[in-house]
VMD Tcl script that draws the C-alpha trace (Angstrom):
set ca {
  {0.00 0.00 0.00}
  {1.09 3.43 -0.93}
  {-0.10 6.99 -0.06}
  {-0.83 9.35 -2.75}
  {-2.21 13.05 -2.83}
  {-4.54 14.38 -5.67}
  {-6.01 17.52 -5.86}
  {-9.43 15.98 -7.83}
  {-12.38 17.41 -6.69}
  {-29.41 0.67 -2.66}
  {-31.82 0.78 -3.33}
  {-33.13 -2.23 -0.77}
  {-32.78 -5.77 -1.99}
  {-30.33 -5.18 -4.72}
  {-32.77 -3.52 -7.13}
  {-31.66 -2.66 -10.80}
  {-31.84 0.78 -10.03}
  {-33.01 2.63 -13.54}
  {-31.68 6.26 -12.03}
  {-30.96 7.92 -15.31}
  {-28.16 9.77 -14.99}
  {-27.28 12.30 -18.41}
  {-23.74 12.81 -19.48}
  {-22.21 16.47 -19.85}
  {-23.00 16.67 -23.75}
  {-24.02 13.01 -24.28}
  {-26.38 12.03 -26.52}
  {-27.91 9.47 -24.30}
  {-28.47 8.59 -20.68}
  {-26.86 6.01 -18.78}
  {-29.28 3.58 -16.77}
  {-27.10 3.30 -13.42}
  {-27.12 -0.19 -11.61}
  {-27.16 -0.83 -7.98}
  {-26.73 -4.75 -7.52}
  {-25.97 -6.75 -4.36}
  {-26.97 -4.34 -1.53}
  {-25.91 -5.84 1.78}
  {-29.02 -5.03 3.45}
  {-28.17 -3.39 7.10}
  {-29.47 -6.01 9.05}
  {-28.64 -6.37 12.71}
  {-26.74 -9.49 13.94}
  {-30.17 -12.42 14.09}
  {-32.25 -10.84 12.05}
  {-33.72 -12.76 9.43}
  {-34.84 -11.70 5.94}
  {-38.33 -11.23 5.26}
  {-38.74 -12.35 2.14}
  {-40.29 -15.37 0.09}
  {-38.58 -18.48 -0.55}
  {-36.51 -18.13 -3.99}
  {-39.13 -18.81 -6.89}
  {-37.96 -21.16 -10.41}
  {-38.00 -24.28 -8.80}
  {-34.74 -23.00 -6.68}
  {-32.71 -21.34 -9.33}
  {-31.81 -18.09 -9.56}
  {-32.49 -17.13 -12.98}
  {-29.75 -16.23 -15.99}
  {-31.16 -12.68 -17.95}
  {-28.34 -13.29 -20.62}
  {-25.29 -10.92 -19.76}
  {-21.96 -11.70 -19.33}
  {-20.05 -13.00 -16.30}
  {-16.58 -12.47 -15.18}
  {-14.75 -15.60 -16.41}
  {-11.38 -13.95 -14.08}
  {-11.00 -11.00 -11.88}
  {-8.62 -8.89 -10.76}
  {-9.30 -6.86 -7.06}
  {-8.15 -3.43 -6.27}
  {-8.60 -1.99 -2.93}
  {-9.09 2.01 -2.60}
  {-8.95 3.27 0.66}
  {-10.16 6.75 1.34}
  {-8.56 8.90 4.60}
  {-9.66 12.18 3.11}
  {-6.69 14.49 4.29}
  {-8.04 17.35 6.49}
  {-11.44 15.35 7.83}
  {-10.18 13.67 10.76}
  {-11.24 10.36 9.97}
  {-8.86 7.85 9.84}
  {-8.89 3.49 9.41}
  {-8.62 1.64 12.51}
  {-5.82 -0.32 13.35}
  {-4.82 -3.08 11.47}
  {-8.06 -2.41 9.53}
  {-6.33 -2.26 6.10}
  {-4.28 -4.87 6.85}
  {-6.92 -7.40 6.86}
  {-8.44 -6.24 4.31}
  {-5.77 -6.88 1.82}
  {-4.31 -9.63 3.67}
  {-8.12 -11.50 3.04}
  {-7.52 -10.42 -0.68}
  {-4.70 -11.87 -1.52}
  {-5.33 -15.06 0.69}
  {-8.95 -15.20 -1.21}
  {-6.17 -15.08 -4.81}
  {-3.76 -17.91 -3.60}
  {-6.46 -20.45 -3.12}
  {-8.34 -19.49 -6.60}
  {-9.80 -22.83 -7.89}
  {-9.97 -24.84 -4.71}
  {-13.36 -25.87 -3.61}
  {-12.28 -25.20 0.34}
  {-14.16 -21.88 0.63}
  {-17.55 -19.95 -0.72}
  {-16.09 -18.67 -3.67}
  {-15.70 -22.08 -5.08}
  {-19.41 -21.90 -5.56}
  {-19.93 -19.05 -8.25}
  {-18.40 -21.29 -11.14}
  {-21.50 -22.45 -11.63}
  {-23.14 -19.64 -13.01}
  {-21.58 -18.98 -17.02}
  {-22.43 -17.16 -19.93}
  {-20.92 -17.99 -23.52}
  {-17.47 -17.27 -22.81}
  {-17.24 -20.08 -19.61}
  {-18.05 -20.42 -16.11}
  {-17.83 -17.23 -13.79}
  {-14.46 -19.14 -12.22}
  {-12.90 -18.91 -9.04}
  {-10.11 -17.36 -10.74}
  {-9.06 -13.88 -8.88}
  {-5.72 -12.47 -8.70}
  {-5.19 -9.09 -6.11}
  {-3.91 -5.82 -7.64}
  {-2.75 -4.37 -4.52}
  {-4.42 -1.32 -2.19}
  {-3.80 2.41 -2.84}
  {-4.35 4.65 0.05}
  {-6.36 7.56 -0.98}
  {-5.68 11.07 1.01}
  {-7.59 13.36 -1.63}
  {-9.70 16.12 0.47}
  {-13.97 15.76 0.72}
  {-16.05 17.43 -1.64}
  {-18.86 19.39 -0.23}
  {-21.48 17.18 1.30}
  {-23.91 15.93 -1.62}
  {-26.23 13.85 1.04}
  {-27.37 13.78 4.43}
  {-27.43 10.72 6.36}
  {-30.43 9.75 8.57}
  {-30.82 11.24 11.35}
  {-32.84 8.72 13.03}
  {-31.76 5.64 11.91}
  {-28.13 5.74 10.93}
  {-24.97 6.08 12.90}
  {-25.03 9.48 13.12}
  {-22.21 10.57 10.41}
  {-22.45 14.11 9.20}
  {-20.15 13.44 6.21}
  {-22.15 12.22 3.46}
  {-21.26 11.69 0.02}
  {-23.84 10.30 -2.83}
  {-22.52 7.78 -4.99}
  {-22.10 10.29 -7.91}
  {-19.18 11.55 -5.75}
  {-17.77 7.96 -4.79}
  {-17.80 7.30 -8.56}
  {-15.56 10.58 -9.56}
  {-13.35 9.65 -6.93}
  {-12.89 6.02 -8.22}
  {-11.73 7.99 -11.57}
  {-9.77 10.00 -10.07}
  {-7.95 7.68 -8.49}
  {-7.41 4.86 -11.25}
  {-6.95 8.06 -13.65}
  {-3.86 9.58 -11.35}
  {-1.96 6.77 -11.00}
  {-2.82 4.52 -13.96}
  {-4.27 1.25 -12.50}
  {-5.67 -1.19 -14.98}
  {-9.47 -1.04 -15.94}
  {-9.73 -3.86 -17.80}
  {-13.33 -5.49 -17.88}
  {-12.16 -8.22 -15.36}
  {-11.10 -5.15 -13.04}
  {-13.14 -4.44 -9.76}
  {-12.01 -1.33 -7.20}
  {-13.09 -2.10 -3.90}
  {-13.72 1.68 -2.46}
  {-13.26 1.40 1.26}
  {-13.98 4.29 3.82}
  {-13.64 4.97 7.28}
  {-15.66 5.22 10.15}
  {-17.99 8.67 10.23}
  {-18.18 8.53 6.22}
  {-21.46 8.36 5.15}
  {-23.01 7.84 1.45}
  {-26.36 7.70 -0.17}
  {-27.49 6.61 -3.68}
  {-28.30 9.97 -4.14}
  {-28.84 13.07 -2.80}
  {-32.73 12.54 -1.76}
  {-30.98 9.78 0.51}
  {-33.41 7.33 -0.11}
  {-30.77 4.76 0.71}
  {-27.62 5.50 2.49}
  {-25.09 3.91 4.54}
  {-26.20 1.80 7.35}
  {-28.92 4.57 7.25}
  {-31.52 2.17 9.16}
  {-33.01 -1.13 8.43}
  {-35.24 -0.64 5.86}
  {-33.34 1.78 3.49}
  {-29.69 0.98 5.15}
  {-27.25 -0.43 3.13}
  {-23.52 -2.26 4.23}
  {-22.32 -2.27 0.35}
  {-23.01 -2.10 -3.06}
  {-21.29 -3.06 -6.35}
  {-22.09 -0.86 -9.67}
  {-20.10 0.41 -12.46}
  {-18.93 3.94 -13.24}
  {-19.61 6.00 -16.67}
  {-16.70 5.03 -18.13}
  {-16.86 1.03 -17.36}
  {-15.01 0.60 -14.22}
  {-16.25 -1.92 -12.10}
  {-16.37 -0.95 -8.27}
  {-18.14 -1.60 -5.10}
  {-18.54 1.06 -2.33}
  {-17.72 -0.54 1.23}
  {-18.72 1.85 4.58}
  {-17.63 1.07 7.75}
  {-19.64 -2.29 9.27}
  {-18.85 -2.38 12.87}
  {-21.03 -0.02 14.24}
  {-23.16 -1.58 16.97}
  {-26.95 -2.93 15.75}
  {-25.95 -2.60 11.87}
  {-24.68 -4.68 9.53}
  {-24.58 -7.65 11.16}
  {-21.28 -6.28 13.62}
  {-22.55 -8.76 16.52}
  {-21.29 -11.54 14.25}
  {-17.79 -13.76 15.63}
  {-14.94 -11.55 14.48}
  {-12.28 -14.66 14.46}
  {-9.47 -11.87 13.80}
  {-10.73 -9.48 16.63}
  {-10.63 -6.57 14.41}
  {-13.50 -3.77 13.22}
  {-12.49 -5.16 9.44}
  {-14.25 -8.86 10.57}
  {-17.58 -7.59 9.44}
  {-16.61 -5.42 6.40}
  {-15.05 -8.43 4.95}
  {-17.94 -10.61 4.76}
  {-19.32 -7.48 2.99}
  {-16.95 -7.41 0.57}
  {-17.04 -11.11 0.03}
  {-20.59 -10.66 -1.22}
  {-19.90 -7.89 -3.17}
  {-16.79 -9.79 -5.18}
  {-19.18 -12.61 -6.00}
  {-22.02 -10.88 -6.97}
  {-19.90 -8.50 -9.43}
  {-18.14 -11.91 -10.84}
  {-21.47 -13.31 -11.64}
  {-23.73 -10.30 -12.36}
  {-21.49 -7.59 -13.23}
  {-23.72 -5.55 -15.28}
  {-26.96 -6.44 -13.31}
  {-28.30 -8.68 -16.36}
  {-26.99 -11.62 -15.87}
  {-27.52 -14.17 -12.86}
  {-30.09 -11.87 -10.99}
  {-34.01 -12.65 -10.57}
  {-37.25 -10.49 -11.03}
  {-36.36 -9.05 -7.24}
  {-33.05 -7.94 -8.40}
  {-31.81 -10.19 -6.00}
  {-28.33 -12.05 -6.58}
  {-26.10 -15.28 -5.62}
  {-25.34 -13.37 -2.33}
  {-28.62 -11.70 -1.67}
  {-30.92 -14.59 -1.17}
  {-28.09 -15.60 1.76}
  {-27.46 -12.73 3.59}
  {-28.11 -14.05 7.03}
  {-27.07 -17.40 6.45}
  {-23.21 -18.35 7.69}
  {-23.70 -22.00 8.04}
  {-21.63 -23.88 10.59}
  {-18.66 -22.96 12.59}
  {-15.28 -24.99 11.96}
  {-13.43 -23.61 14.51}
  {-12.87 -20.94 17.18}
  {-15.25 -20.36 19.87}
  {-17.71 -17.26 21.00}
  {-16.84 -14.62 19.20}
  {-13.91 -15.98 17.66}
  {-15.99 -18.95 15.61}
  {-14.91 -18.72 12.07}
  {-16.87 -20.17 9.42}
  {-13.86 -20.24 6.61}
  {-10.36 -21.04 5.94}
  {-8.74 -19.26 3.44}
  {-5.15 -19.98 2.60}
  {-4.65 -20.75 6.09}
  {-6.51 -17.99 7.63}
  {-9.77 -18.03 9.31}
  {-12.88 -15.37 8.64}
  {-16.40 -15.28 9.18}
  {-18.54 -15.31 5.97}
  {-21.87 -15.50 4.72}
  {-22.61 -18.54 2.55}
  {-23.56 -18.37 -1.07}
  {-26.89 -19.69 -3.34}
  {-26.31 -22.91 -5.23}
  {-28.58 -23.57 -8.18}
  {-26.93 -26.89 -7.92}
  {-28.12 -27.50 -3.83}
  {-31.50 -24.53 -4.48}
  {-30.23 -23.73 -1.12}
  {-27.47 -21.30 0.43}
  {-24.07 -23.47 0.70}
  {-20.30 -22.67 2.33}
  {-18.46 -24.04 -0.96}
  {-18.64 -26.23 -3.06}
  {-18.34 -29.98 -2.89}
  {-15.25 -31.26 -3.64}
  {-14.06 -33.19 -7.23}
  {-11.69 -36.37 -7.02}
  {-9.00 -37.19 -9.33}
  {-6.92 -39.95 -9.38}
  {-5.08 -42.09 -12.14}
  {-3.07 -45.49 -13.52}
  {0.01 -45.72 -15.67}
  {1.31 -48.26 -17.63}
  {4.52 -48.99 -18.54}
  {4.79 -49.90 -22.32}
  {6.85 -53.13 -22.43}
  {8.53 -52.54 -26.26}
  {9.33 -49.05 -25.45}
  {11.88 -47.97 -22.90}
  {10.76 -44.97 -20.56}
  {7.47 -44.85 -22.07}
  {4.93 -44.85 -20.03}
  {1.12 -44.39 -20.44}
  {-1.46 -42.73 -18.01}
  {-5.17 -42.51 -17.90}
  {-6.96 -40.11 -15.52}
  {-10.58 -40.54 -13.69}
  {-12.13 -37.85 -12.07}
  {-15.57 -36.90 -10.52}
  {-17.69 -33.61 -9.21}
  {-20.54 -34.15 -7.34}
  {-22.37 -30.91 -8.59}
  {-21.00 -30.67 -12.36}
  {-18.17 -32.99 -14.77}
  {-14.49 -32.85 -15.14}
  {-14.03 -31.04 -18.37}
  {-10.25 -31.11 -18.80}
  {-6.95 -32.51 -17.62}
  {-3.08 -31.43 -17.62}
  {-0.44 -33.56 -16.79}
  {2.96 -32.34 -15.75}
  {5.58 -34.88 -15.74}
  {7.91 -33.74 -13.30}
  {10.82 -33.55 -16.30}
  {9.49 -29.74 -17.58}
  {6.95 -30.92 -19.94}
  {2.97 -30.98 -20.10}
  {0.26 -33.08 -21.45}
  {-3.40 -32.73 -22.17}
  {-6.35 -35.00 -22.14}
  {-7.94 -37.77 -20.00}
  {-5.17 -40.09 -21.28}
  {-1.38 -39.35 -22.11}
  {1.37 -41.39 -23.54}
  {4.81 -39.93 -22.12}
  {8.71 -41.16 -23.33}
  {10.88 -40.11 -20.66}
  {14.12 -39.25 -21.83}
  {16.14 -40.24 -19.11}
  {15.97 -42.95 -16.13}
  {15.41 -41.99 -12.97}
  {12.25 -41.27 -10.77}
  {9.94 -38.58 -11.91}
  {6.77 -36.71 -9.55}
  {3.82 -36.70 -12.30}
  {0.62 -34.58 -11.47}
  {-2.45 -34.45 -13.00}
  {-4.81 -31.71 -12.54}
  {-8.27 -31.91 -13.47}
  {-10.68 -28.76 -13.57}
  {-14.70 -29.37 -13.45}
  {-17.16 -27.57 -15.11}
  {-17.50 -24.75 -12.86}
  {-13.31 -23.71 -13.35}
  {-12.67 -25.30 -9.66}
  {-9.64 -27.86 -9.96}
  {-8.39 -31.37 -8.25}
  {-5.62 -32.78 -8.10}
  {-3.64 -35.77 -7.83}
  {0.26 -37.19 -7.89}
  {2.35 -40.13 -8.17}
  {6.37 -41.05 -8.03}
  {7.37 -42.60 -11.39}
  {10.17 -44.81 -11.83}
  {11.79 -45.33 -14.80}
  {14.51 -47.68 -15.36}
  {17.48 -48.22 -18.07}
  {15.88 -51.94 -18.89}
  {13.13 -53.01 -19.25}
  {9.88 -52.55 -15.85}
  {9.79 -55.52 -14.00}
}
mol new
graphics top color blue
foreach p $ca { graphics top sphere $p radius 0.5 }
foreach p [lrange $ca 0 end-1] q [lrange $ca 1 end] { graphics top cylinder $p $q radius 0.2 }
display resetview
């Protein structure tokens, strides 16, 4: 994480928000989007809402997924405001990122379970990689919202998410971060930082439990994909009575930002895996966390991540029609044969099963720097000795098994 100075200036349920927005000199408006709105719930609270309708699936509308993803963390300590990150707060944060990249594929967490959701181009894969944080010290604008009163946590700064966008420009303009379409900007504030949707504040920042929102995802004018993360750990909102296995303010936030990475990988443009409700994979589970593997009190944790332990909300399945943790895992395992005319060659076959989809491809390294591809391989080695050969086979939904042996191979012929 670096500092930098510039001197640049939902709605409930995860609705498909159709606030037209005109461009400066455009031609057209821009419908904006406001998808997977972690409702501010309380910590026990239940959602009030009918069981999911289409026989248990949530729905495809035809838009595109994110087959990969690359995360970007922004966060904002507007210089002159006062308000500043807890500690260790943005530490978490990115450590949960990059421990959420190294174990892309693997079917030990709940982001194992969005492959199942595709569009034409492949499955919406568990296949992120972490661009790094950016601390953001760029003054407030003028207030462009106010927060509520009565129901929120009492923040007087308030910005609408007209303002959030700009300074999620700003920022990738300044110091020229990637905006690819597989890019999403996580923009993180601090405590006493409001926002609304707008300006009429008809939904704002933990601003009650009706209109109160913990995070949103959207996209900006120019196509960059972001979510907008407030502060969760304010007593009765968002859920901030949950375990926090890491004993920091940043336990909460990151289940927050867990649903709002899934729901931008598989409905990024709020048209693709989303129902009539505007309701997405994470909506329809936002108070359920499943079982605790470990900890105790408030120190449960409900997933391991690269070794590290949070506290998550679980995920729909189409494949379950119920909220799961992850995803079940695939088995792989193979034989070899050695081919009795033919010194060091050697031939393998692979078998491999998923639960909840098919095995749709295998690789084979051969432990002497070359690769293979297909259920079955025929392999010469060019030298004796004993070789580690691994086969790795990937299922339908881009989550991947794998399984190794020691090969031998001799100067004469195999006994």
């Amino acid at each position: 994480m670096r500092p930098r100075s510039l001197s640049t200036a939902v709605l409930l349920g995860a609705l498909v928000a159709l606030l037209l927005s005109a461009q400066p000199g455009a031609a057209q408006t821009r419908a904006k989007f406001f998808g997977g709105i972690v409702r501010d719930l309380p910590t026990g609270a239940q959602l009030d809402r009918p069981s999911i309708s289409h026989g248990g699936q949530l729905p495809y509308a035809g838009g595109r997924v994110l087959n990969s993803n690359r995360t970007h963390a922004i966060f904002w300590a507007p210089s002159g405001s006062g308000l500043v990150f807890d500690p260790g707060y943005e530490q978490l944060i990115g450590t949960f990122l990059t421990d959420v990249a190294a174990d892309s594929h693997k079917t030990t967490n709940t982001y194992s379970l969005s492959g199942q959701y595709s569009d034409s181009h492949g499955p919406a894969a568990y296949a992120s990689t972490y661009g790094g944080a950016i601390l953001d010290t760029d003054p407030l604008p003028p207030n462009g919202c106010t927060e509520p009163a009565t129901t929120g946590p009492g923040w007087t700064l308030c910005l609408t998410d007209d303002q959030l966008e700009s300074e999620i420009e700003a920022v990738t303009a300044a110091d020229h971060l990637p905006t690819t379409n597989h890019d999403i900007y996580f923009l993180i504030t601090p405590n006493g930082l409001g926002s609304c949707t707008d300006s009429s504040s008809s939904s704002c920042a933990l601003g009650g439990h009706v209109t109160g929102y913990c995070g949103y995802h959207s996209e900006t004018t120019t196509g960059i994909l972001y979510a907008v993360i407030p502060y969760n750990a304010v007593q009765g909102h968002c859920q901030s009575d949950n375990p926090r296995p890491n004993g920091s303010t940043a336990d909460p936030t990151i289940s927050t930002i867990s649903h709002e990475h899934n729901e931008t990988v598989t409905d990024p443009d709020g048209n693709a895996w989303i129902d009539a409700q505007g309701d997405e994979e994470a909506d329809l589970c936002l108070t359920s966390f499943g079982p605790a593997l470990g900890g105790s009190g408030d120190r449960e944790w409900n997933e391991s991540i690269n070794g590290a332990h949070f506290y998550l909300q679980e995920l729909w399945s189409n494949a379950d029609s119920a909220c799961e943790q992850r995803a079940k895992p695939d088995s792989v395992s193979f034989r070899l044969t050695h081919t009795p005319d033919r010194l060091r060659s050697v031939s393998f076959a692979a078998r491999g099963s998923d639960p909840q989809g098919r095995m749709v491809a295998f690789e084979w390294r051969f432990g002497d720097g070359r690769a293979a591809f297909g259920r079955r391989a025929e392999h010469v080695f060019r030298l004796p000795g004993s070789y580690r050969v691994t086969v790795r086979a990937t299922d339908s939904w881009g989550n991947w098994a794998f399984a190794a042996r020691t090969v031998r191979v001799r100067t004469g012929p195999p006994r």
